[in-house]
N, CA, C and O of each residue as an XYZ file, in Angstrom:
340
protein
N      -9.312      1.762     39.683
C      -8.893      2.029     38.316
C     -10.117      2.486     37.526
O     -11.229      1.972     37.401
N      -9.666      3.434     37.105
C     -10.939      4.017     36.089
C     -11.365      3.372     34.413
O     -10.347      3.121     33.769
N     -12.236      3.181     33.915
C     -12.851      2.402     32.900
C     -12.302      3.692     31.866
O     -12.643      4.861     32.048
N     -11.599      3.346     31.009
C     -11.743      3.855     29.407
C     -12.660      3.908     28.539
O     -12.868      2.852     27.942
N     -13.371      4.913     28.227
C     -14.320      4.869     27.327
C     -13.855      4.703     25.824
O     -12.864      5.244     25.333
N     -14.592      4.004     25.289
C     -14.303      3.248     24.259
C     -15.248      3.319     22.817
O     -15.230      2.806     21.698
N     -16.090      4.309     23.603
C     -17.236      4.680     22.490
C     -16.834      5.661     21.360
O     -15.732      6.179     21.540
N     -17.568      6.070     20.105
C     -17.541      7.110     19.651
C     -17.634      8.883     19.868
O     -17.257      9.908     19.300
N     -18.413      8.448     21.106
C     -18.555      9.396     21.349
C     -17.679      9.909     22.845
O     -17.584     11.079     23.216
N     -17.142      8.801     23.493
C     -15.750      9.517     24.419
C     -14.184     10.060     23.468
O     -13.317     10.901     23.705
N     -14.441      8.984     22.228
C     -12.935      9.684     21.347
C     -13.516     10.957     20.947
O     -12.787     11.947     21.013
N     -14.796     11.094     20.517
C     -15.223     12.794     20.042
C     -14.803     13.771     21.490
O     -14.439     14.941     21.374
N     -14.905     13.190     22.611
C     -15.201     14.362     23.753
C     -13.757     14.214     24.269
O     -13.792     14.950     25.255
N     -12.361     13.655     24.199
C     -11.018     13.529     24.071
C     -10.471     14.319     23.328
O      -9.473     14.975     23.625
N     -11.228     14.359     21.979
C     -10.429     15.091     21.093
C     -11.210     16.834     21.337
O     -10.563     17.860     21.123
N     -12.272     16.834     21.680
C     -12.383     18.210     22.211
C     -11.544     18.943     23.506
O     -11.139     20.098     23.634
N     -11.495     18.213     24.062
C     -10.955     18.503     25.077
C      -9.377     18.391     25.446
O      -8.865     18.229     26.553
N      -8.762     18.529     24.161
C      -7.199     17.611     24.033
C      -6.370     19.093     23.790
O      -6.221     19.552     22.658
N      -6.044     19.521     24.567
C      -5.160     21.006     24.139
C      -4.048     20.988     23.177
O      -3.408     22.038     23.107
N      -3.645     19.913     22.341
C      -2.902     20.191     21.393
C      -3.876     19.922     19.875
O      -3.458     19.606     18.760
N      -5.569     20.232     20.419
C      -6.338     19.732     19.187
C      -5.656     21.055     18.281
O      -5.911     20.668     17.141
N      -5.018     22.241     18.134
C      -5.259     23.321     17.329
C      -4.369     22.666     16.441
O      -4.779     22.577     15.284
N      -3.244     22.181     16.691
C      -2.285     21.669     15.775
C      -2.652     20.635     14.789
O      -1.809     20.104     14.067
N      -3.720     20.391     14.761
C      -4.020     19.282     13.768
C      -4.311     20.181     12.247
O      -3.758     19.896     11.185
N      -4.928     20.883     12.364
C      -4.804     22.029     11.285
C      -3.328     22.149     10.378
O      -3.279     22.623      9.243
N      -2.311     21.688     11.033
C      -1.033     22.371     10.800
C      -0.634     20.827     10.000
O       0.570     20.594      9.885
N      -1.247     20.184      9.663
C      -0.830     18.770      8.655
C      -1.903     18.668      7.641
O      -3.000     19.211      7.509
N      -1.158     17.704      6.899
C      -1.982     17.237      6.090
C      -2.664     16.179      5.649
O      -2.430     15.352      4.767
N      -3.764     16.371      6.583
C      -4.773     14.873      7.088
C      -5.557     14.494      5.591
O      -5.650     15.502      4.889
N      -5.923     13.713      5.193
C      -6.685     13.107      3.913
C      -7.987     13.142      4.253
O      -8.182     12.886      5.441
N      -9.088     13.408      3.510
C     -10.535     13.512      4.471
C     -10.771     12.283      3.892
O     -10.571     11.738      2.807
N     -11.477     11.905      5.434
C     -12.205     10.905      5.866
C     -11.231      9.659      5.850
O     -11.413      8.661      5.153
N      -9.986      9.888      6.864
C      -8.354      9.293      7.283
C      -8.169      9.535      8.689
O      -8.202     10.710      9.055
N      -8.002      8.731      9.447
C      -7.682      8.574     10.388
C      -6.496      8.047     10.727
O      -6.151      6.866     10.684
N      -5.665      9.347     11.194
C      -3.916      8.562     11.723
C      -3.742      8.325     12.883
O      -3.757      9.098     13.841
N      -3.519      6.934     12.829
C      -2.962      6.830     14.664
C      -1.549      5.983     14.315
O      -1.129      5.147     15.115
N      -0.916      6.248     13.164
C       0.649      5.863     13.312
C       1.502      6.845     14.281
O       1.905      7.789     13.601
N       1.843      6.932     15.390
C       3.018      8.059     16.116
C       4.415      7.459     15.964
O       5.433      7.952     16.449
N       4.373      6.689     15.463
C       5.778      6.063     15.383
C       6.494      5.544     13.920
O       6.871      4.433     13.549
N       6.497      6.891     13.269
C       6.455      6.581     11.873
C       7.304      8.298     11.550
O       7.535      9.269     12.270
N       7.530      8.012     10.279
C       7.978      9.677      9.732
C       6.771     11.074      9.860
O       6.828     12.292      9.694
N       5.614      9.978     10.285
C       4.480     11.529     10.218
C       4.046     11.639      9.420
O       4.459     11.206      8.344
N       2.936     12.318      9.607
C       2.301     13.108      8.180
C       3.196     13.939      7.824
O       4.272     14.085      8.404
N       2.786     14.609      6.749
C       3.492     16.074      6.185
C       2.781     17.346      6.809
O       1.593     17.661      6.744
N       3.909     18.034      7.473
C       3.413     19.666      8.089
C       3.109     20.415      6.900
O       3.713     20.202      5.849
N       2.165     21.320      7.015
C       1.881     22.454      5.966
C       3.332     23.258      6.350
O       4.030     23.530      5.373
N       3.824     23.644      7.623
C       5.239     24.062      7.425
C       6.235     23.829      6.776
O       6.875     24.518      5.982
N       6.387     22.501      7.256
C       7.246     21.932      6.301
C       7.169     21.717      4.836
O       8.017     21.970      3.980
N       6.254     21.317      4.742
C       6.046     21.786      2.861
C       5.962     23.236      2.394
O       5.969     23.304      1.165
N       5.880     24.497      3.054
C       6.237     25.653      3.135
C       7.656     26.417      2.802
O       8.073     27.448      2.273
N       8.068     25.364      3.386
C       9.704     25.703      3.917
C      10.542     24.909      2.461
O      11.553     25.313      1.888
N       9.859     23.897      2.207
C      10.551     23.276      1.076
C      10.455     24.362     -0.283
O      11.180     24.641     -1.238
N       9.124     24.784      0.233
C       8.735     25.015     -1.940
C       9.538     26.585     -1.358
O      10.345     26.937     -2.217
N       9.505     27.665     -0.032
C      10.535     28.246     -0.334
C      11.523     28.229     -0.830
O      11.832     29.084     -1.661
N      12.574     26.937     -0.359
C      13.937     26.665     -0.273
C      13.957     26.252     -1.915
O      14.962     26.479     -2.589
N      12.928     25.718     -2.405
C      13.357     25.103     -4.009
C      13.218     26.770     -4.059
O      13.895     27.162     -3.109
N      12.724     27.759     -4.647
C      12.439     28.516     -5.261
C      13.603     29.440     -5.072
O      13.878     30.242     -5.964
N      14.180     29.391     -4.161
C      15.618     29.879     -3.730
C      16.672     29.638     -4.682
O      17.382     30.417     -5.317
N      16.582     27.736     -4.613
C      17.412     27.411     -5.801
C      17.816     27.824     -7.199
O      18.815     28.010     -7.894
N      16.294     27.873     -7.235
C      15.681     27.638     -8.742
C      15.862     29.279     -9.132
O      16.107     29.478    -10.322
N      15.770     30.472     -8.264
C      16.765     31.560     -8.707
C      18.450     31.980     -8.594
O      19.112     32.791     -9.242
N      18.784     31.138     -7.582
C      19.989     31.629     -7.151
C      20.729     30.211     -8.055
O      21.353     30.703     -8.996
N      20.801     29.350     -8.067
C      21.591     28.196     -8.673
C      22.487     27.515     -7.736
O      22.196     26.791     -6.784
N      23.712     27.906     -8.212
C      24.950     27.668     -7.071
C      25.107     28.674     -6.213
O      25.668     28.529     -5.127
N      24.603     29.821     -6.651
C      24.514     30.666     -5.641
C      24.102     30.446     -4.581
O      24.639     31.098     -3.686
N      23.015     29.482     -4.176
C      22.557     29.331     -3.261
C      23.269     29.428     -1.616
O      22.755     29.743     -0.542
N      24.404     29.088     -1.909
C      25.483     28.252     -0.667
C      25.438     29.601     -0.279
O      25.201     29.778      0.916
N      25.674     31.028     -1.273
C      25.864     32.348     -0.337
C      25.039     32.675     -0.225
O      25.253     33.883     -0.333
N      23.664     32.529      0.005
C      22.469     33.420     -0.049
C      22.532     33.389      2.120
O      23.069     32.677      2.967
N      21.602     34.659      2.117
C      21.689     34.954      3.438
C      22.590     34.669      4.105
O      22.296     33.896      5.017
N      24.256     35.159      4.011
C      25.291     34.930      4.581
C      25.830     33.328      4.939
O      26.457     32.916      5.915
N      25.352     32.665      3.820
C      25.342     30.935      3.847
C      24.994     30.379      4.620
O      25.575     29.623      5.399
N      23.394     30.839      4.468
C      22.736     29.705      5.423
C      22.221     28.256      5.152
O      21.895     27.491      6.059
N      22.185     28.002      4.060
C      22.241     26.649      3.372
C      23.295     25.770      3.682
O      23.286     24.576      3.980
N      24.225     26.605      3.552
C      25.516     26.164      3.226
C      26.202     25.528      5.222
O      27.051     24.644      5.342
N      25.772     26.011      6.031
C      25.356     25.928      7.112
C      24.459     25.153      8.013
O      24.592     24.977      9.224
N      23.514     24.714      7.211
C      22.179     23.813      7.849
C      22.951     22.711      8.615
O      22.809     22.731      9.838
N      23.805     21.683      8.047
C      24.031     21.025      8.960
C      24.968     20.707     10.225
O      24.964     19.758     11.009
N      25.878     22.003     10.119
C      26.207     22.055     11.332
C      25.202     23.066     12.884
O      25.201     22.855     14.097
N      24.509     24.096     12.055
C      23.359     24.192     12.486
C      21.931     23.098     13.587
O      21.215     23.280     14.572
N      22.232     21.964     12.548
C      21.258     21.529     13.443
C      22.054     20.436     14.239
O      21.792     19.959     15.343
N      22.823     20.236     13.609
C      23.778     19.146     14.591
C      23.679     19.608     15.994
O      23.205     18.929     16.905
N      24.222     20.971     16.129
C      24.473     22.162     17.532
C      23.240     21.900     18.171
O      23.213     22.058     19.391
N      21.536     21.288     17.210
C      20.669     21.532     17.789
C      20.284     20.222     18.688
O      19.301     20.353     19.417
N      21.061     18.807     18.702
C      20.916     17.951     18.700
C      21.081     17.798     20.208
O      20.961     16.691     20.733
């Protein structure tokens, strides 16, 4: 059985060497925060907060319109993702 390194400097050479390091970019980490909750709602994606302030701004021109915008895709989301389930 192999020994776990446990130092500062094996978590620095893990996280270099960790092929999903690019994605850390893609949240929104607090400087000088360290998350090791994985079993939680997550941080917040820069996507996902992307996707929101689109979708308000959608609203916030269309109104009720919204339900028809892009052939009702709002209006749609949740059987949409249900299908995705």
């Amino acid at each position: 059985m192999s020994q776990f390194d446990l130092t500062w400097e094996g978590a620095k050479a893990l996280d270099a060497s960790d092929s999903l390091r690019s994605y850390r970019t893609r949240f929104a980490i607090r400087p000088h925060e360290v998350y090791m909750d994985g079993n939680s709602l997550g941080l917040c994606s820069i996507d996902a907060k992307e996707s929101l302030v689109d979708l308000l701004e959608v609203w916030e021109t269309e109104g009720i319109k919204i339900w028809a915008v892009d052939d009702g895709k709002y209006f749609r989301y949740p059987k949409v993702i249900a299908s995705m389930m």
